[in-house]
C-alpha positions as CSV (number, residue, x, y, z in Angstrom):
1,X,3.5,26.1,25.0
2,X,2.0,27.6,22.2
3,X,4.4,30.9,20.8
4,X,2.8,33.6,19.0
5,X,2.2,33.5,15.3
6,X,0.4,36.0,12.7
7,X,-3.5,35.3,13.4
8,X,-3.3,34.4,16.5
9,X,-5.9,36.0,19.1
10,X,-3.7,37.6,21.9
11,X,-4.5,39.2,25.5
12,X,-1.6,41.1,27.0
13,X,-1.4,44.0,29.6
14,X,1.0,46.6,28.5
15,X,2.4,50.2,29.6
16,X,3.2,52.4,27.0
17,X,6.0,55.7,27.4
18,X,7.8,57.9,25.3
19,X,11.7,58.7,25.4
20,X,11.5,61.2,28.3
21,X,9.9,58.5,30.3
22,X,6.4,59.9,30.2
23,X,3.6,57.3,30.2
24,X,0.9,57.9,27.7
25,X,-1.0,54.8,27.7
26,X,-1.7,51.7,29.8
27,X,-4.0,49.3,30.4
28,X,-3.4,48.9,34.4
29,X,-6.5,49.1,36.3
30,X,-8.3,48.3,33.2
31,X,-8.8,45.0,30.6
32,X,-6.4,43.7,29.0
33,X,-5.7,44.7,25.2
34,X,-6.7,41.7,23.0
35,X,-6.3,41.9,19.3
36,X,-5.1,39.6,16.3
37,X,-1.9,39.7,15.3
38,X,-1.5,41.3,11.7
39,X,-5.4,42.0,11.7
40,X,-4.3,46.0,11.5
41,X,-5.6,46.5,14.8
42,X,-2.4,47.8,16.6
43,X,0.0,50.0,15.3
44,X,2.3,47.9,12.9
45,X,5.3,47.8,15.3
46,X,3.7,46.3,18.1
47,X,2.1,43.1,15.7
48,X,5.9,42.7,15.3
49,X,7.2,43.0,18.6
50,X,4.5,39.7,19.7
51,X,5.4,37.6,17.3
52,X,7.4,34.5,18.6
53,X,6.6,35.2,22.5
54,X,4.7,32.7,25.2
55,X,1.6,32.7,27.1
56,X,3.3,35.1,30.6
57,X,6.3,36.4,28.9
58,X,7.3,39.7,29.1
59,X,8.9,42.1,27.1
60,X,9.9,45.8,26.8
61,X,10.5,47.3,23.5
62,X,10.9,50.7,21.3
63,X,9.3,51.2,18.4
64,X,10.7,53.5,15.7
65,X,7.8,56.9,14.8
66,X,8.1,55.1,11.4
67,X,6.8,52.3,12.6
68,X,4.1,53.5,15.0
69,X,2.3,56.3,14.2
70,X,4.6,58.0,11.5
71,X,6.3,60.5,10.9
72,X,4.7,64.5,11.5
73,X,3.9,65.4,8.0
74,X,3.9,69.2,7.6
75,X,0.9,69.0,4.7
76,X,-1.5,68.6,7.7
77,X,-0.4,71.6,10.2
78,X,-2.7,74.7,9.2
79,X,-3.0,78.2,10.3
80,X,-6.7,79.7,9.8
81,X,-7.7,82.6,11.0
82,X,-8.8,83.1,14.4
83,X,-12.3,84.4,13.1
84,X,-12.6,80.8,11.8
85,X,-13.0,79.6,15.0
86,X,-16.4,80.0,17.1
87,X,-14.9,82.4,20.0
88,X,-16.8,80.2,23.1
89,X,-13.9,77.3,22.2
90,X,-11.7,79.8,23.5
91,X,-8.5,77.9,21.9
92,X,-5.3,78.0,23.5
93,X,-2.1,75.8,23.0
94,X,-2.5,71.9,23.6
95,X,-6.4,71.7,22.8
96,X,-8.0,69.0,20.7
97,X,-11.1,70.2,18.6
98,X,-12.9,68.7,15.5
99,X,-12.5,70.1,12.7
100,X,-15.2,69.5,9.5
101,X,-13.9,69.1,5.7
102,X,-14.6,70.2,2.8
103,X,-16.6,67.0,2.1
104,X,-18.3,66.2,5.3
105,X,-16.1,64.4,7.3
106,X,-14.4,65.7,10.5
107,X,-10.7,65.3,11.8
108,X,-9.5,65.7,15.2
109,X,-7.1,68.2,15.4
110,X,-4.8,69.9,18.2
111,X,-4.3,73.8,18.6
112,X,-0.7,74.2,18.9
113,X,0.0,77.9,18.3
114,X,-2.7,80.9,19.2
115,X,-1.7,84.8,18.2
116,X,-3.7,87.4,17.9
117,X,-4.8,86.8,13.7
118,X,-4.5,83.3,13.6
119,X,-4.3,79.1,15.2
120,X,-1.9,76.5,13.9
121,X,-4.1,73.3,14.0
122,X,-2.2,70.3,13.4
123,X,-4.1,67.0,12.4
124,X,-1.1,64.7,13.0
125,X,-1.7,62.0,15.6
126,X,-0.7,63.3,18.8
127,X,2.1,60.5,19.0
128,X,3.3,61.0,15.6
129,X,7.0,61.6,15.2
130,X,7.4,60.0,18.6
131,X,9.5,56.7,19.4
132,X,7.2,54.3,21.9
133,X,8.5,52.1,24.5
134,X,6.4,49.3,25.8
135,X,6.6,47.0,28.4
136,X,3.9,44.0,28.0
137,X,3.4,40.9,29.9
138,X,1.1,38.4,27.6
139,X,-1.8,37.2,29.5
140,X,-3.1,34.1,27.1
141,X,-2.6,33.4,22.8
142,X,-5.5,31.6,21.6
């Protein structure tokens, strides 16, 4: 039985939670994820976490912020002032928006403070600074 290698094409169902136990990603009811291994399509963590399994193995494993989706860098937190924003988004605490650059390009950010003069707006991943646990269950390797 063929055991994962990098470059190989894998299919695997998986359930995704962070350290309280809240689940914030899984592919039940839906397709399995496919990808190649060290093609840069998964976070880096989970590339290494497949390597050396079988075809119907399964696994649960953390993987370190560091490793998944970084660390929160403080750079890309902002407060602008509430004027900035059109008034019909009605911001509050938790929302995602898009916000446009300098140059053109937009970022996804989330609202994570509101007060009278001003929003914080944090561009970080929403899983940044955050250990993930998976539990996967590999489907085929090809």
């Amino acid at each position: 039985m063929k055991t994962i290698e990098t470059n190989d094409q894998v299919t695997l169902h998986y359930k995704g939670t962070l350290s309280d136990g809240e689940q914030f990603d899984s592919s039940e009811g839906r397709e399995p994820l496919s990808f190649k291994v060290g093609g840069g399509q998964v976070i880096p963590g989970f590339d290494e976490a497949v390597i050396g399994m079988k075809p119907e193995e399964s696994k649960k494993f953390t993987i370190p912020a560091d490793k998944a989706y970084g660390t929160v860098r403080e750079d890309l937190i902002h407060k602008v002032e509430r004027s900035s924003i059109p008034a019909e988004l009605n911001p509050h605490e938790g929302q995602r928006l898009v916000s446009n650059l300098e140059d053109g390009r937009q970022i996804p950010v989330t609202v994570t403070e509101v007060t009278e003069e001003t929003i914080t707006l944090d561009a970080n991943h929403p899983l940044a600074g955050k250990d993930l646990t998976f539990e996967i269950q590999i489907v085929s390797v090809q």
